[in-house]
Structure formats: C-alpha cells, structure tokens
LUMPA-490996 format. One record per residue (C-alpha): residue number from 1; x, y, z. Coordinates in pm, 1 decimal. Example, Ala and Ser with C-alpha at 12.3 -4.5 7.8 and 13.67 -1.06 7.14 Angstrom:
% LUMPA-490996
    n        xx        yy        zz
    1    1230.0    -450.0     780.0
    2    1367.0    -106.0     714.0
% end
This chain:
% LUMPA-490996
    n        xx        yy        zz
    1     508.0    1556.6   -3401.3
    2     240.3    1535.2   -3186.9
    3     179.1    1634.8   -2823.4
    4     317.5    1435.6   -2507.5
    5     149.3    1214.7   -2328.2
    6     324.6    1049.1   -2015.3
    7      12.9     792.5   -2004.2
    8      84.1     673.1   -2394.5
    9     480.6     658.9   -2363.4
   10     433.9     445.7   -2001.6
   11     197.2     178.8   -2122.8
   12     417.3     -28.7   -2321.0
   13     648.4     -78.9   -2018.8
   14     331.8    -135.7   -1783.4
   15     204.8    -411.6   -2011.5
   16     592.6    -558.0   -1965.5
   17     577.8    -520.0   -1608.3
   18     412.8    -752.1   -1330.1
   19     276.6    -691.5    -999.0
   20     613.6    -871.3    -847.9
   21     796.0    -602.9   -1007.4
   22     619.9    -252.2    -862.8
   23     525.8    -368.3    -537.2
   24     733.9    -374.2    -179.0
   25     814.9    -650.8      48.5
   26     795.6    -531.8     362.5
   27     454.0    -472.3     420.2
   28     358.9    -179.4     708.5
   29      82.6    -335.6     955.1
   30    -118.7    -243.1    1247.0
   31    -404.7    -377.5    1449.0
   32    -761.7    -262.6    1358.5
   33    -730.9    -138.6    1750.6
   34    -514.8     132.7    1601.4
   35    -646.4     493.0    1612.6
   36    -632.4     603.3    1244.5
   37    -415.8     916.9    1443.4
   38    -125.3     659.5    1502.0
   39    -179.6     536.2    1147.4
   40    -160.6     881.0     996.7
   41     175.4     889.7    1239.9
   42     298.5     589.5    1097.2
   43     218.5     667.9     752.5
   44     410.5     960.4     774.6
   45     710.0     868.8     942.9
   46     766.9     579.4     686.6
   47     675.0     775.0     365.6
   48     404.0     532.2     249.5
   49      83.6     599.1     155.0
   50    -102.7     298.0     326.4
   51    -102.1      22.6     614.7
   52    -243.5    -350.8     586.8
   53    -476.0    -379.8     877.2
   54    -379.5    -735.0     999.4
   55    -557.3    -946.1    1282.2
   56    -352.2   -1263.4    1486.1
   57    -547.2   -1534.8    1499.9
   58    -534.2   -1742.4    1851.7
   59    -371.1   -2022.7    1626.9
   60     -65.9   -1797.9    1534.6
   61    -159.0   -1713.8    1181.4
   62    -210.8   -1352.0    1064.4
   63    -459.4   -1259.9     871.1
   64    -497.0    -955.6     614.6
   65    -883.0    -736.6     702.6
   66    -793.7    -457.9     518.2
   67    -604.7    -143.4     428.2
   68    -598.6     200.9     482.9
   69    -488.7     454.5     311.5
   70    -402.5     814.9     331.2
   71    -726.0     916.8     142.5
   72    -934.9     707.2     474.1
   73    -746.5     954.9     700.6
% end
C-alpha cells in the first residue's frame, strides 16, 4: 500500500465539482476608501479570508475593482 496523499485522494472529487459548488453567496464588500485596518477588522470578525473591493457608480450599479486578502494585510 502506498503512502497517503490528501492531494491524490481529493482530485477526483475536484474534477466533479464546479465553482457554483465551493464558493459563497454573500459576498463581504467595502469601499477602496477603507483603511486596510477596518478590513483586517472585518475580516476577522466574519471569519473570511478576503473582501471584494466594490465602487457605486453615480448610475446605481456596483462595480467589482478588486480584492483583498489576508496575505495584502
């Protein structure tokens, strides 16, 4: 038998698997305004590991500039 490997065992289920199925609906945003302190705040109290950077444009729509992650703090 030979030795474990997590990586081999988990591919066959990744290659089964789609985006819609690992990632999370309710998205955590901020304003690029927002000191990466308050990020590192937020990321915190909610447990994630990163915030979509969103800006609102004058027309109503919001649109995605980026992401930051715990690594960027």
């Amino acid at each position: 038998m030979g030795k474990w490997d997590p990586f081999v065992s988990d591919t066959r289920d990744l290659e089964l698997m789609r985006v819609a199925d690992a990632m999370h609906r309710g998205v955590v945003t901020c304003a690029r305004q927002t000191s990466l302190v308050a990020v590192a705040h937020l990321m915190a109290a909610q447990r994630i590991h990163c915030v979509a950077v969103v800006e609102t444009m004058p027309e109503g729509e919001v649109k995605l500039c980026g992401v930051v992650s715990d690594r960027d703090v």
